[in-house]
C-alpha positions, 0 to 999 in steps of 0.5 A, spaced: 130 730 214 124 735 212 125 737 206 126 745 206 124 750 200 130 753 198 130 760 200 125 760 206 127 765 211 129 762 218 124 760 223 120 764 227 120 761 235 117 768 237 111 767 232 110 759 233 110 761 241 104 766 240 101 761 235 101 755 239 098 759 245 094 761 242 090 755 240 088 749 245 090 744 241 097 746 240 097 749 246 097 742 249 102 738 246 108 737 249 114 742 248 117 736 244 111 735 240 110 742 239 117 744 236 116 738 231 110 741 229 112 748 229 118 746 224 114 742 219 109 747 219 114 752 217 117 749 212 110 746 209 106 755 209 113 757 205 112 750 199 105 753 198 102 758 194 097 762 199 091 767 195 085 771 198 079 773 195 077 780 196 077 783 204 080 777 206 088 780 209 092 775 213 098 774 217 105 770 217 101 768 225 095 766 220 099 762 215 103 758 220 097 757 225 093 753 219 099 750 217 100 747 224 092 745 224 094 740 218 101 737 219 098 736 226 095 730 222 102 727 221 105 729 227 108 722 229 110 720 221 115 721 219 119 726 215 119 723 209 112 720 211 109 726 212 112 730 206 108 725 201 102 725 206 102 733 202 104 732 196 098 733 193 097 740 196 100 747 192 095 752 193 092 755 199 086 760 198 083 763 204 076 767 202 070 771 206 066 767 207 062 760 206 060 759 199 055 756 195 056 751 190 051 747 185 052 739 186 049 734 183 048 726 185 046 720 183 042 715 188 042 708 189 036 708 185 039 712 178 035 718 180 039 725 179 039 730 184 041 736 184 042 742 190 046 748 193 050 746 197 053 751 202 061 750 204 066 752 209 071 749 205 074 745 199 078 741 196 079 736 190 085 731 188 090 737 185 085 743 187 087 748 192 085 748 199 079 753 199 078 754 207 072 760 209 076 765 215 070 766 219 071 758 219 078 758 220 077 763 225 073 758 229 078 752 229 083 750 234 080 749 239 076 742 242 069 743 239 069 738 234 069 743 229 075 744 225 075 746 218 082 745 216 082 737 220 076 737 216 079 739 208 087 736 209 084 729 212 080 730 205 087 730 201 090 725 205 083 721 202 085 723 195 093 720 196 091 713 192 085 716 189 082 721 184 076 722 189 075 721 195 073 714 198 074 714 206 080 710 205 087 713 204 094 710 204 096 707 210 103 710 213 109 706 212 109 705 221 102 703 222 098 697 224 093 698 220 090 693 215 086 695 210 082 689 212 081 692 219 080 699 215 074 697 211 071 693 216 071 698 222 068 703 218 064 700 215 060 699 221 061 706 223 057 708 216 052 702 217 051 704 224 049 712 222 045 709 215 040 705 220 040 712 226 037 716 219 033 710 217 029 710 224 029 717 225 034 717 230 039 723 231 046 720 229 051 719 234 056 724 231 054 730 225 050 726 221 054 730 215 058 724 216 053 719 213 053 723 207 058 721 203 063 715 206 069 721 205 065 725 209 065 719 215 073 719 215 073 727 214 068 727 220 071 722 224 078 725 223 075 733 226 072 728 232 079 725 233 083 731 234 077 736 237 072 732 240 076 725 243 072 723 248 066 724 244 069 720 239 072 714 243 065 714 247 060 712 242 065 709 236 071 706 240 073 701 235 074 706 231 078 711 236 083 706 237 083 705 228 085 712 228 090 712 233 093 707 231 093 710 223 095 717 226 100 714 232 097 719 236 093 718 242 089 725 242 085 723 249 091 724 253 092 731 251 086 735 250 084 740 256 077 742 257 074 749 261 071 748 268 064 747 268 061 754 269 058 755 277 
């Protein structure tokens, strides 16, 4: 079973409802699929700490719907798969606004780099999860944009490892090999180095060339928020995914109707 935190108060359907209406990629999951989320989400907001920067106000509406967007990652785990998915994140920091950080790189050539790097979000190996609410707010939906996808698929990244890689652990129900892994998105990278090599627009958000934790990063906010794009120029890797998260986001996501 999920493990709860001693002392959390009991759920609360009438705010999961609200929440989950009021988010196209929850509000398109199956009744049974939702109360699965719900549950975790709720027991996973009460195990972590949450702070604010200044201005910053939030809700229990708020908390639970950034908790659900994370644990939609391991919806179709396990309990015990998905509690270790997470085991790594203690603190929740919500802040005004995107921020800056100084970021300093070595080149394939021992060049040092250093730039300003604007963030909507942050994490490290046992650092907080730093999310922007303006971000956050613009989440949830089908855009193939979604910060916390975005930060908490980086967590996953960092469940074997210190630092980011693109390769996290394997869930215990998956088909995956780390062989197939490798190979499929080594392809994907490959194919987004030569796009930027030859000047072309990359078939995804170029910040996925940037960095191989970056790629699955990227690749993880397509996979939830935009899957037929994904599917359409990288379905190897759709499939990887799908296979890696036992999920298949393709038939349940809803678009609007064209405008007249």
């Amino acid at each position: 079973m999920w493990p709860a935190r001693r002392g959390a108060p009991a759920f609360d359907e009438a705010c999961w409802q609200a929440v989950r209406q009021g988010l196209p990629l929850l509000a398109d999951l199956e009744d049974s699929e939702a109360a699965r989320l719900g549950a975790r989400a709720w027991q996973q907001l009460h195990r972590w700490q949450w702070a604010t920067s200044e201005g910053v106000e939030y809700d229990l509406a708020a908390q639970l719907a950034i908790a659900a967007q994370a644990c939609l990652l391991t919806l179709a785990w396990s309990d015990d798969d998905a509690s270790a998915a997470f085991a790594n994140v203690h603190d929740i920091v919500l802040v005004a606004d995107a921020f800056h950080r100084r970021v300093t790189e070595l080149d394939d050539f021992g060049v040092m780099h250093e730039y300003e790097d604007e963030r909507a979000g942050e994490t490290s190996w046992r650092g907080p999860v730093v999310l922007a609410t303006p971000e956050v707010g613009a989440s949830g939906d089908y855009s193939g944009y979604n910060v916390i996808i975005h930060e908490f698929a980086h967590k996953l990244d960092l469940g074997n490892s210190h630092d980011v890689d693109g390769f996290p652990p394997l869930a215990a129900a998956s088909d995956v090999t780390a062989q197939e892994w490798h190979r499929i998105f080594t392809a994907v990278w490959d194919d987004l180095q030569a796009h930027l090599a030859r000047g072309a627009e990359t078939p995804i958000d170029d910040y996925a060339a940037t960095h191989p934790g970056e790629c699955f990063a990227v690749c993880c906010e397509l996979f939830f928020t935009a899957p037929d794009q994904l599917f359409e120029v990288y379905p190897e890797l759709y499939d990887l995914l799908k296979r890696y998260f036992g999920q298949d986001a393709m038939t349940r996501f809803t678009r609007p109707p064209p405008s007249a």
